[in-house]
PDBQT receptor file of N, H, CA, C and O in Angstrom, charges set to zero:
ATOM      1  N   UNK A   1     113.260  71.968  43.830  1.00  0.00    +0.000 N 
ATOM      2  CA  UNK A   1     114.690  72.067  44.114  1.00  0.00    +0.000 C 
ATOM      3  C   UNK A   1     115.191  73.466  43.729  1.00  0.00    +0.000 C 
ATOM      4  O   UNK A   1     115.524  74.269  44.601  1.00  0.00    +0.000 OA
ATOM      5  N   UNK A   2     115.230  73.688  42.716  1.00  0.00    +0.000 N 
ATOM      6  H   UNK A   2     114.960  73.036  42.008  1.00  0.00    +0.000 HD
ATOM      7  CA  UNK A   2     115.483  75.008  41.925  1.00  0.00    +0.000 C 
ATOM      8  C   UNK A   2     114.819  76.445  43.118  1.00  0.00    +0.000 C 
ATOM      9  O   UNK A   2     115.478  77.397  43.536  1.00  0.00    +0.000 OA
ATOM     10  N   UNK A   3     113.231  76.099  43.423  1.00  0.00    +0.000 N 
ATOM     11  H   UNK A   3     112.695  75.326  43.083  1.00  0.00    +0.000 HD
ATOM     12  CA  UNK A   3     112.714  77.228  44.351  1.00  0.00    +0.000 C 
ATOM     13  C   UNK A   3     113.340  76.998  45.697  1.00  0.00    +0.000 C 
ATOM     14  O   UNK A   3     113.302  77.966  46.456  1.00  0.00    +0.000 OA
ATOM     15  N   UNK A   4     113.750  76.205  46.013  1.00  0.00    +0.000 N 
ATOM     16  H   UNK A   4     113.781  75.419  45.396  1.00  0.00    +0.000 HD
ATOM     17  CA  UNK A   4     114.668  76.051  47.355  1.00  0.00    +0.000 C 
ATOM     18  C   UNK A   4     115.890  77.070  47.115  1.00  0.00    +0.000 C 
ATOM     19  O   UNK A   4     116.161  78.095  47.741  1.00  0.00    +0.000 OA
ATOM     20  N   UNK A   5     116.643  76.391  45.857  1.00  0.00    +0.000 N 
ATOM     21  H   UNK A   5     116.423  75.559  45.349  1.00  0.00    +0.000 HD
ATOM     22  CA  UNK A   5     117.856  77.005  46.285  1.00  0.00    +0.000 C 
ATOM     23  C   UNK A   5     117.788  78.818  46.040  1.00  0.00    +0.000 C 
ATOM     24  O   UNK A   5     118.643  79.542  46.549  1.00  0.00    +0.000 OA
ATOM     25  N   UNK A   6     116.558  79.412  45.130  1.00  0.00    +0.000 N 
ATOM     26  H   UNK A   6     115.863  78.823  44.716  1.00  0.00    +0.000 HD
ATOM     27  CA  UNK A   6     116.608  80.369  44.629  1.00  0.00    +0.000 C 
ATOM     28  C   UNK A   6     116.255  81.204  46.438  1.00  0.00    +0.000 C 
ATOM     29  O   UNK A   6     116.797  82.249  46.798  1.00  0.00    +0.000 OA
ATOM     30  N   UNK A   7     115.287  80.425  47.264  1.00  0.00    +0.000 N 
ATOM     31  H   UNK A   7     114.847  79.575  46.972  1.00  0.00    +0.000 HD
ATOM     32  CA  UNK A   7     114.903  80.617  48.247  1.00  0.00    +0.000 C 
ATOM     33  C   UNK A   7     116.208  80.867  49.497  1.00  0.00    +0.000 C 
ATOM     34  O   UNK A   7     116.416  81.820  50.249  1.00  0.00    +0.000 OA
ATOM     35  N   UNK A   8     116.793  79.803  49.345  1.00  0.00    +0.000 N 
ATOM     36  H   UNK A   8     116.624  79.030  48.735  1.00  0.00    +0.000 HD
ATOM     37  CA  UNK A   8     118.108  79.931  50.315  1.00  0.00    +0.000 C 
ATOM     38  C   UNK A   8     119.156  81.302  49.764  1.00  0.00    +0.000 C 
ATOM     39  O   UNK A   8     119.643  82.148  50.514  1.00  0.00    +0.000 OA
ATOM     40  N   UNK A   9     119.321  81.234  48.294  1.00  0.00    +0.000 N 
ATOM     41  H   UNK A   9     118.926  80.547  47.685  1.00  0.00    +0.000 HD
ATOM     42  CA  UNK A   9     120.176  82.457  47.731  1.00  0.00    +0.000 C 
ATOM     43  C   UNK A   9     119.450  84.076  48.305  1.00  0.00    +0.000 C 
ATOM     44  O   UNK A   9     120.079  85.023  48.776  1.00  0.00    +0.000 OA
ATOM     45  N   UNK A  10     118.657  84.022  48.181  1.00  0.00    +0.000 N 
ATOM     46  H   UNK A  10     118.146  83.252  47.798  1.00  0.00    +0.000 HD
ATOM     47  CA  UNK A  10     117.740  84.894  48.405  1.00  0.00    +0.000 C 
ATOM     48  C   UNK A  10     117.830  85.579  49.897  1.00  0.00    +0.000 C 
ATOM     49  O   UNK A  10     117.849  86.792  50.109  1.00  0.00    +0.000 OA
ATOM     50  N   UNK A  11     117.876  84.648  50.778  1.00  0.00    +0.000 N 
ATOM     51  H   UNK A  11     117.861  83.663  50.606  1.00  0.00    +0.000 HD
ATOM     52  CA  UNK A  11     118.303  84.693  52.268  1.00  0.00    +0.000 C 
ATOM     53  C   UNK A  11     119.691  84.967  52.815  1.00  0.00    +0.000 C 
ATOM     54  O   UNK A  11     120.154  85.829  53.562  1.00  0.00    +0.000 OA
ATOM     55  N   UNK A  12     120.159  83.981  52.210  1.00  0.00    +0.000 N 
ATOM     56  H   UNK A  12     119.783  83.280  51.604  1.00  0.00    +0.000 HD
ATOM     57  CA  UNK A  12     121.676  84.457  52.015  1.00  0.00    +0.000 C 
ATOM     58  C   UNK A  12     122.245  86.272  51.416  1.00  0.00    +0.000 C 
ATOM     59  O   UNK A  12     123.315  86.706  51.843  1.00  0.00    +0.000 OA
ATOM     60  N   UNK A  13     121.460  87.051  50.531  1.00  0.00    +0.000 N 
ATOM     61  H   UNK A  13     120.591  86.698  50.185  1.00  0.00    +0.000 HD
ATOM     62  CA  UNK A  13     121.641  88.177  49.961  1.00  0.00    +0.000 C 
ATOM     63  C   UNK A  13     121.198  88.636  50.621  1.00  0.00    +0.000 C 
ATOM     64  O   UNK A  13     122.019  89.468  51.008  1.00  0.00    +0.000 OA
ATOM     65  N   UNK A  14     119.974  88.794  51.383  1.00  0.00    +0.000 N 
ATOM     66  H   UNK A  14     119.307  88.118  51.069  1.00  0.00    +0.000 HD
ATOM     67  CA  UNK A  14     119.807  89.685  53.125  1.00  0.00    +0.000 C 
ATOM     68  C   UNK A  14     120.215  89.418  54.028  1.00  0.00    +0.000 C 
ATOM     69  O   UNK A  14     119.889  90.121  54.984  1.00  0.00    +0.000 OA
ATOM     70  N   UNK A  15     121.185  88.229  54.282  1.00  0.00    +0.000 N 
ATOM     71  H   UNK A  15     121.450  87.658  53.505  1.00  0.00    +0.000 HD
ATOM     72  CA  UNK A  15     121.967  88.216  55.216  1.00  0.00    +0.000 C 
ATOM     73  C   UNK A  15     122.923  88.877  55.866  1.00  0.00    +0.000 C 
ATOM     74  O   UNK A  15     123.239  89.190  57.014  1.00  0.00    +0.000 OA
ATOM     75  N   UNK A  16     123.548  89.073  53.958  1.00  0.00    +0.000 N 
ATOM     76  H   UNK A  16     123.292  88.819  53.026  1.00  0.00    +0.000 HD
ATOM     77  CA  UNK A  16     124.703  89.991  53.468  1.00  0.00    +0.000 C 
ATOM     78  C   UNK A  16     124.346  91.241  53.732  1.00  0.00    +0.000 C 
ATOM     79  O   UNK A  16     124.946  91.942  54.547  1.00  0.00    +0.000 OA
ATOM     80  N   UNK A  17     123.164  91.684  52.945  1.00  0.00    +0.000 N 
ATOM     81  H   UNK A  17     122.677  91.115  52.283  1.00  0.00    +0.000 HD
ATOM     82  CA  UNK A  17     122.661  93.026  53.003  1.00  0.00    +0.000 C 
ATOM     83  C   UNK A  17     122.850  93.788  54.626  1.00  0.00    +0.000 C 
ATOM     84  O   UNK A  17     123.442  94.816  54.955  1.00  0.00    +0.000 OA
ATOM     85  N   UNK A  18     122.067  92.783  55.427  1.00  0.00    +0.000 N 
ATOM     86  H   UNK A  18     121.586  91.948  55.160  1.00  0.00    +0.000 HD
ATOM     87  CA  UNK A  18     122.262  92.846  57.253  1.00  0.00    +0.000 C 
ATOM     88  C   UNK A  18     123.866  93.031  57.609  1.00  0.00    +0.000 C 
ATOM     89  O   UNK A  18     123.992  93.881  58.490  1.00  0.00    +0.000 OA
ATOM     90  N   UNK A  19     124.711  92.658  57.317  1.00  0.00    +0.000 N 
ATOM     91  H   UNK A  19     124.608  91.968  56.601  1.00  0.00    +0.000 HD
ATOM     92  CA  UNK A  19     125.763  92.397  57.575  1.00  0.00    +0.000 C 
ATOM     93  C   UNK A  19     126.696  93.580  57.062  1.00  0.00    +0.000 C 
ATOM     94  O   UNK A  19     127.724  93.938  57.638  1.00  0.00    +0.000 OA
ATOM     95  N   UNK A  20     126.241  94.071  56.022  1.00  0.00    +0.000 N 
ATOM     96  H   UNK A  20     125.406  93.780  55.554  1.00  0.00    +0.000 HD
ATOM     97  CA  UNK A  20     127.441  95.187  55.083  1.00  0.00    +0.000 C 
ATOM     98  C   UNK A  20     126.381  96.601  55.918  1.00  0.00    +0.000 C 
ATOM     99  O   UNK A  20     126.951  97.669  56.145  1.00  0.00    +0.000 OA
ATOM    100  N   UNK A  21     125.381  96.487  56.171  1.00  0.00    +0.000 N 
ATOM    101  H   UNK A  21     124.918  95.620  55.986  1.00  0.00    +0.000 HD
ATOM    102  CA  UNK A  21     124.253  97.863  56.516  1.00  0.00    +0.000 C 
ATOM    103  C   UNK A  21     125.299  97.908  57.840  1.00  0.00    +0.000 C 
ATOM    104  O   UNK A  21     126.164  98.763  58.029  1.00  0.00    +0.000 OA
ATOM    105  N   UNK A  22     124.961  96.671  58.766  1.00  0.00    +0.000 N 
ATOM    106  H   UNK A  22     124.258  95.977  58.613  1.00  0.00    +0.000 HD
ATOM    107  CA  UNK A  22     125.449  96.670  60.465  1.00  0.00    +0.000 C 
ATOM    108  C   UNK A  22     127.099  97.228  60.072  1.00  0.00    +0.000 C 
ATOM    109  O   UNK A  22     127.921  97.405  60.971  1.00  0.00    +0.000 OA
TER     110      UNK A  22
């Protein structure tokens, strides 16, 4: 559970990253 969500956070922060770069 814990490596899921660290996994989803994780995705979510290059999402962002993609998003503030674009």
């Amino acid at each position: 559970m814990f490596f899921k969500f660290s996994f989803q956070h994780q995705t979510m922060q290059q999402r962002m990253k993609h998003s503030f770069m674009d």
